[in-house]
C-alpha positions as CSV (number, residue, x, y, z in Angstrom):
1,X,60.7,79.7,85.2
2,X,64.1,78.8,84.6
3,X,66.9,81.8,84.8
4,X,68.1,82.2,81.4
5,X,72.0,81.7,80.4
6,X,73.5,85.2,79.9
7,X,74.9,84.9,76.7
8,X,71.8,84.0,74.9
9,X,68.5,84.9,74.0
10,X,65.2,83.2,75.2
11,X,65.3,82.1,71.8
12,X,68.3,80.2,72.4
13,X,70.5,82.0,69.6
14,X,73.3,84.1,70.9
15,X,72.5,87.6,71.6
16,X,72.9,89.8,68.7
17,X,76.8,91.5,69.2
18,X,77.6,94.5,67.4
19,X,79.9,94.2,64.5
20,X,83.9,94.7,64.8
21,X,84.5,97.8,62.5
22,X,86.5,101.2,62.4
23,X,85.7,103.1,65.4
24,X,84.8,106.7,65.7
25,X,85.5,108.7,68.9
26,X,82.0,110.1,70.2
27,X,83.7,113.5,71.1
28,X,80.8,116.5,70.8
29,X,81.2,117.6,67.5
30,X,81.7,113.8,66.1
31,X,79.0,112.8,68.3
32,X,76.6,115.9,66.6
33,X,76.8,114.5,63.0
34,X,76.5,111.5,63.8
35,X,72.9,112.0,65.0
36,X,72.2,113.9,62.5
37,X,72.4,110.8,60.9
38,X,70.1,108.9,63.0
39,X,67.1,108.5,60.5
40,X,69.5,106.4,57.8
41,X,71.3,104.5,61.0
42,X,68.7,103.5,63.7
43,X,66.4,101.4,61.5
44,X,68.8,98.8,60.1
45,X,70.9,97.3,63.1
46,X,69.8,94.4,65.0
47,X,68.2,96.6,67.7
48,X,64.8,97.1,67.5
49,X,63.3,93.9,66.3
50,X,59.7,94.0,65.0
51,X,58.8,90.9,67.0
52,X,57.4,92.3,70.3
53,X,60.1,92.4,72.2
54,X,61.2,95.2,74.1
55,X,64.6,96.5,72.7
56,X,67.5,96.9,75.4
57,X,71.0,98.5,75.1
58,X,73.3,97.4,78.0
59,X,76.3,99.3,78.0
60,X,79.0,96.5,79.1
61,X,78.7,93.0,80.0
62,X,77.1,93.3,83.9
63,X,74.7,95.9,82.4
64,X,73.9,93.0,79.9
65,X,73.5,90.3,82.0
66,X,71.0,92.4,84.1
67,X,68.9,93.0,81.2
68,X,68.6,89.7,79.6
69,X,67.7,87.8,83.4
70,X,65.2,89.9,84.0
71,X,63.7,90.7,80.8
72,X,63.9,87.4,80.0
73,X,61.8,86.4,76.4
74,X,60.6,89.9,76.9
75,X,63.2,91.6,75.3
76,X,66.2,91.6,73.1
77,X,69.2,92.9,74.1
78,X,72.4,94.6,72.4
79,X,75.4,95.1,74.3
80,X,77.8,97.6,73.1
81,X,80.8,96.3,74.6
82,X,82.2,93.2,72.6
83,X,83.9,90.4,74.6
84,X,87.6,91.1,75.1
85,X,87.2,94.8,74.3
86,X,88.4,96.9,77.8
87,X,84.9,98.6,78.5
88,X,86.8,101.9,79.7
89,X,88.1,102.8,76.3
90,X,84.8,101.7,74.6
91,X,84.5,103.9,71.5
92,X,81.1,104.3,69.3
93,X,80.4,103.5,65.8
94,X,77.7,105.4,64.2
95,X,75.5,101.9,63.8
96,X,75.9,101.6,67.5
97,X,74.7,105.4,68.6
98,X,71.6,104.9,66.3
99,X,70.7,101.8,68.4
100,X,71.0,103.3,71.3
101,X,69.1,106.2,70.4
102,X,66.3,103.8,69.1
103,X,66.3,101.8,71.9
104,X,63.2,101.1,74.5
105,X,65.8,101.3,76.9
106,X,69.4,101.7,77.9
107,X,71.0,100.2,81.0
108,X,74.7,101.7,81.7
109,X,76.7,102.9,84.4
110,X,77.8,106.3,84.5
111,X,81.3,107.5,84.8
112,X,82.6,104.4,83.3
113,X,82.7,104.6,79.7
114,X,82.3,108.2,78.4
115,X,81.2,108.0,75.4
116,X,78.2,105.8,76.3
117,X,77.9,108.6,79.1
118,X,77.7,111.2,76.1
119,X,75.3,109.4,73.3
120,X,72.7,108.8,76.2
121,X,72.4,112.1,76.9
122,X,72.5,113.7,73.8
123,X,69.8,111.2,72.1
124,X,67.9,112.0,75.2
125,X,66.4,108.2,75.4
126,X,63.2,108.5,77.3
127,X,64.0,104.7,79.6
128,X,67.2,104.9,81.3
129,X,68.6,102.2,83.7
130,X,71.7,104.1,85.4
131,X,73.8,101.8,88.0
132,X,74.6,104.0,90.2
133,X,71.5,105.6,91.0
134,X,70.5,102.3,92.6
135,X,73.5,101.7,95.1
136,X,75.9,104.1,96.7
137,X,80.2,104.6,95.6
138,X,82.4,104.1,97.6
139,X,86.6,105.6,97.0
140,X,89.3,102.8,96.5
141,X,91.9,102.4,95.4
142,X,94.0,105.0,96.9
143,X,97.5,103.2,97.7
144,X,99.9,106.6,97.3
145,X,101.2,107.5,100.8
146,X,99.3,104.6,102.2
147,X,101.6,104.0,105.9
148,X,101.1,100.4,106.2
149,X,102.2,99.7,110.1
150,X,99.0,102.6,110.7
151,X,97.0,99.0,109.4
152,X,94.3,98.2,106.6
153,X,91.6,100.6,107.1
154,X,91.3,101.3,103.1
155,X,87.1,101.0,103.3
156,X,84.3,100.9,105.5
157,X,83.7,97.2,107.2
158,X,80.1,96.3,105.9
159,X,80.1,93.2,107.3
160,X,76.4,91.7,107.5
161,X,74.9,95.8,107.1
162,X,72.1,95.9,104.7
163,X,72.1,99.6,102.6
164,X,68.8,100.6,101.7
165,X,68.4,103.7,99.1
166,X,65.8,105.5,97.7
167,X,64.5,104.0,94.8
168,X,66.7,105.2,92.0
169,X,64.6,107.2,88.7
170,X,67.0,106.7,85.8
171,X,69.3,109.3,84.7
172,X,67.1,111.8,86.5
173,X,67.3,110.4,89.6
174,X,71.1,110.1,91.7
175,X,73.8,111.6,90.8
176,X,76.9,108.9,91.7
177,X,79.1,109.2,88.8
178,X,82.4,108.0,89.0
179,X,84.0,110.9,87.9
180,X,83.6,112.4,91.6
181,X,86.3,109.7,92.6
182,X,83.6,107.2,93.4
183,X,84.8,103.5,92.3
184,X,82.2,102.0,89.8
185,X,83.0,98.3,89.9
186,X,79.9,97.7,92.0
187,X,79.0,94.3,90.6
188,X,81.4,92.7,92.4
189,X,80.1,93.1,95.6
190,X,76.6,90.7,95.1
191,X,74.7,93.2,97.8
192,X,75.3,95.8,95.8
193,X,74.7,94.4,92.9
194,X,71.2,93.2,94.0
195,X,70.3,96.3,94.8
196,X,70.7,97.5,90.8
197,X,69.3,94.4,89.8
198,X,66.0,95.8,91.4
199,X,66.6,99.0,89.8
200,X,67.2,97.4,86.8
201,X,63.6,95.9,87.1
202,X,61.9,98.8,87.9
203,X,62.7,100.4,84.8
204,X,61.9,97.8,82.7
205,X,58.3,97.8,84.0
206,X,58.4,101.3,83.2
207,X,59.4,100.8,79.6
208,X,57.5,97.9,78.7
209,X,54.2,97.6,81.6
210,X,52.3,94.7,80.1
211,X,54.8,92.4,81.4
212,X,55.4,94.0,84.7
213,X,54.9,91.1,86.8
214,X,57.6,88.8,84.5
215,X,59.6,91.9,85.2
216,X,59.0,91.5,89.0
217,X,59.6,87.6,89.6
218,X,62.6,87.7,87.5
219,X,64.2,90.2,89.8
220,X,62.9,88.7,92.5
221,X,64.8,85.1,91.6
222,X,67.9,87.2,90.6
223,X,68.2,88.4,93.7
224,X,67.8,85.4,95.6
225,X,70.6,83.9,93.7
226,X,72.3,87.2,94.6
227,X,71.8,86.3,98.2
228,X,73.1,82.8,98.1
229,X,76.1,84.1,96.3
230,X,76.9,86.3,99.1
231,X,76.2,83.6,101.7
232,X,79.0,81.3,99.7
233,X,81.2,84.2,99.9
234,X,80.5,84.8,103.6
235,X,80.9,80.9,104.2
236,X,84.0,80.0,102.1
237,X,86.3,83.2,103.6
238,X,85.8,82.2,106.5
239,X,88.9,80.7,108.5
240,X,91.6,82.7,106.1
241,X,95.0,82.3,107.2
242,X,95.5,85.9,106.1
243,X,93.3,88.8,104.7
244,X,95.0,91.1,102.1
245,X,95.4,90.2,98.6
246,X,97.5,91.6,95.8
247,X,95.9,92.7,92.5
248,X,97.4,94.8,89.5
249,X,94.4,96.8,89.6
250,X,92.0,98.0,92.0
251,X,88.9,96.6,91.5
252,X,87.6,95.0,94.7
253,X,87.1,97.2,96.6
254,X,83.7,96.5,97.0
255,X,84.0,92.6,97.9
256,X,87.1,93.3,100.1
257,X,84.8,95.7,102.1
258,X,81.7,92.9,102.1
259,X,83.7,90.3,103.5
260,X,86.4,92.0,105.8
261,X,89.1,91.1,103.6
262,X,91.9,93.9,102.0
263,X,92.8,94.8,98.6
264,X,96.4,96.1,97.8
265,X,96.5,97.2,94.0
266,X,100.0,97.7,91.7
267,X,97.8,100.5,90.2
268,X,94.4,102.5,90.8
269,X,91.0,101.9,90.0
270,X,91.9,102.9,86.5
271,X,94.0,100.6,85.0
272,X,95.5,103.1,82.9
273,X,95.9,105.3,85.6
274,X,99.7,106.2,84.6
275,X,103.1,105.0,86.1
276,X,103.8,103.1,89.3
277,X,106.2,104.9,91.7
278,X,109.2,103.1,93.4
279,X,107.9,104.3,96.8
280,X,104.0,102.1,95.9
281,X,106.3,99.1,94.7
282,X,108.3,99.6,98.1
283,X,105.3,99.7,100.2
284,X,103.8,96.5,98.0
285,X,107.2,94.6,98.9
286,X,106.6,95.3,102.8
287,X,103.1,94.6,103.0
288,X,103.6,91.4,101.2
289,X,106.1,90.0,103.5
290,X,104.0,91.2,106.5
291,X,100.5,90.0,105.9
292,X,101.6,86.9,104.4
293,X,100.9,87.2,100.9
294,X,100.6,84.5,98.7
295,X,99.3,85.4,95.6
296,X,99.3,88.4,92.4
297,X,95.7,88.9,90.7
298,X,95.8,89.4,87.3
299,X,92.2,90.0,86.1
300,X,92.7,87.3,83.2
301,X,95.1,85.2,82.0
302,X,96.8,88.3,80.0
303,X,100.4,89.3,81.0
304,X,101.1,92.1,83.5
305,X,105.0,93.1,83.3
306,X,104.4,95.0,86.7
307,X,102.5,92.1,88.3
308,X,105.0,89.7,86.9
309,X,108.1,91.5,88.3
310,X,106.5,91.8,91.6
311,X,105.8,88.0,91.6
312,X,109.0,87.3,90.8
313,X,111.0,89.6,92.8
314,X,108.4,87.9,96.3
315,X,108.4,84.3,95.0
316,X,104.5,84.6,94.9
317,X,102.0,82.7,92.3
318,X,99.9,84.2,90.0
319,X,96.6,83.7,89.6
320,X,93.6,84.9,87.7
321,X,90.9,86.9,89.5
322,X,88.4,88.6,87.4
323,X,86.7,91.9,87.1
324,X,83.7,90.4,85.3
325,X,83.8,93.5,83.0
326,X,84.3,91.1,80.2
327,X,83.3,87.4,79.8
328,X,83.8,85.5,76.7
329,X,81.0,84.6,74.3
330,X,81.3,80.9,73.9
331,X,78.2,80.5,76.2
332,X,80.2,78.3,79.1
333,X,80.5,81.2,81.5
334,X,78.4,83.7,82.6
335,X,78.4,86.3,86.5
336,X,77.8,83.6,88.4
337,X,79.8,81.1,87.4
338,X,83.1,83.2,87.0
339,X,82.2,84.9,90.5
340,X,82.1,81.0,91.9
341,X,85.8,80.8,90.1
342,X,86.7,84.0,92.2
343,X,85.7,83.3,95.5
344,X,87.6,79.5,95.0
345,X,90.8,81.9,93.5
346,X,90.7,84.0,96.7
347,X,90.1,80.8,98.9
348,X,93.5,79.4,97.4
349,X,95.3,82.6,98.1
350,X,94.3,83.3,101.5
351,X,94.7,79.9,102.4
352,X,91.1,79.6,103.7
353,X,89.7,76.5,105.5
């Protein structure tokens, strides 16, 4: 069986996209009336298809491409984050609550977008997919005070080290949410990532059992391709000229700690995390001069007026590594194909042979 395309349906028609309309902020008490509205909302979106399919609400776009490679023609899936839209200030529409509430089941990561965080537990939805009860955090991102001649040990060395954890239950299961300082972008790292993919799997059995063993190759090839990925990542940073790499935000952490490299960010893991200190920009300007530094990430090809300057000020290129918590809807690109475009990005800039 062929591994779907992540942008479409087995079908072959784009996945179903929720509509772009006034938002409403799922704080409590908005949150409350909306589901008391549930019975008029949940049984006219495009969630919930009479046709057989198991209904699945993915929460941003790794969530979502989980979901529709290993459910395959088994399901239908509605991701709540829109391309372009910044998953971390993801806000709910009533439609978009009631399908998540009516849903077979949902597949998010906690700690990353609250108000998802908040509509799954208050609709109680009995199948639950959570990330991070699959793979452990890990704290990045950290660069206040940072003494750079002490060196680069920002994260633990991984190396080759397989993780195993106990099988994860759904939101009853761990409790990793990114609010205790962990950093959620685990997708990046393809270890990782494998091991939520399994997760992922699991669950769906759960929720839909008749097609358990679909369920169970499709993982199986996901995370094959998982492997290779990593293998191409282990293979094609090899021979670097240098290992740190400048990004306006810090969001890999994760794949600097998988492949020995090291991560300097203008800001935190939250890229809204506030204003950048003269001492950080300082440090930046030393570190870049000492290690070598060739190149300023922006995680696409959006402006970054800090990034910029700093480019500038160094004589250094920019370039486009991206988070992958976004990826356009034209069909053309999908995890793997923009991770491939990352590790060739990070090849250029650390001048790897």
């Amino acid at each position: 069986m062929t591994v779907m395309n992540a942008r479409r349906t087995s079908s072959g028609r784009p996945s179903g996209r929720p509509s772009r309309r006034p938002l409403i902020r799922t704080a409590a008490p908005a949150l409350a009336a909306v589901l008391g509205l549930l019975p008029l909302t949940a049984c006219g979106g495009e969630a919930g298809a009479d046709d057989g399919r198991v209904d699945v609400v993915a929460s941003f776009y790794p969530m979502e491409f989980l979901a529709e490679e290993i459910g395959g023609e088994h399901v239908d899936v509605t991701p709540l984050t829109s391309p372009g839209v910044e998953p971390h200030d993801l806000e709910l529409t009533p439609k978009q609550v009631g399908q998540l509430g009516d849903a077979d089941l949902v597949v998010y990561l906690k700690g990353l977008q609250p108000a998802v965080d908040e509509a799954v537990e208050q609709t109680e939805v009995e199948h639950v997919a959570e990330a991070t009860s699959y793979t452990s955090l890990e704290k990045h991102g950290g660069h206040e005070g940072h003494d750079h001649s002490e060196g680069h040990d920002h994260g633990v060395e991984r190396g080759g080290e397989e993780h195993g954890h106990e099988e994860g239950g759904g939101h009853e299961g761990h409790d990793h949410a990114t609010e205790g300082g962990g950093d959620p972008h685990v997708w990046l790292d393809p270890v990782r990532y494998a091991e939520v993919a399994e997760g992922v799997g699991k669950q769906l059995a759960k929720a839909d059992p008749s097609h358990e063993k679909a369920y169970r190759e499709n993982t199986e090839r996901l995370v094959d391709r998982l492997a290779t990925l990593d293998g191409e990542f282990r293979t094609g940073l090899q021979d670097r000229k240098t290992d740190t790499f400048v990004t306006t935000h810090a969001a890999f952490g994760y794949l600097a700690d998988r492949y020995g490299l090291h991560e300097e960010s203008i800001s935190g893991v939250d890229p809204a995390s506030g204003s950048i200190s003269a001492a950080h920009i300082k440090n930046l300007h030393e570190i870049v001069k000492e290690d070598d530094v060739s190149t300023v990430f922006f995680p696409s090809r959006a402006s970054d007026e800090a990034a910029e300057t700093l480019a500038q000020d160094l004589g250094l290129r920019t370039g486009v590594l991206s988070s992958l918590e976004t990826v356009d809807d034209s069909g053309d690109q999908d995890y793997f194909s923009v991770m491939h475009q990352n590790l060739q990005a990070l090849r250029t800039a650390l001048d790897a042979q």
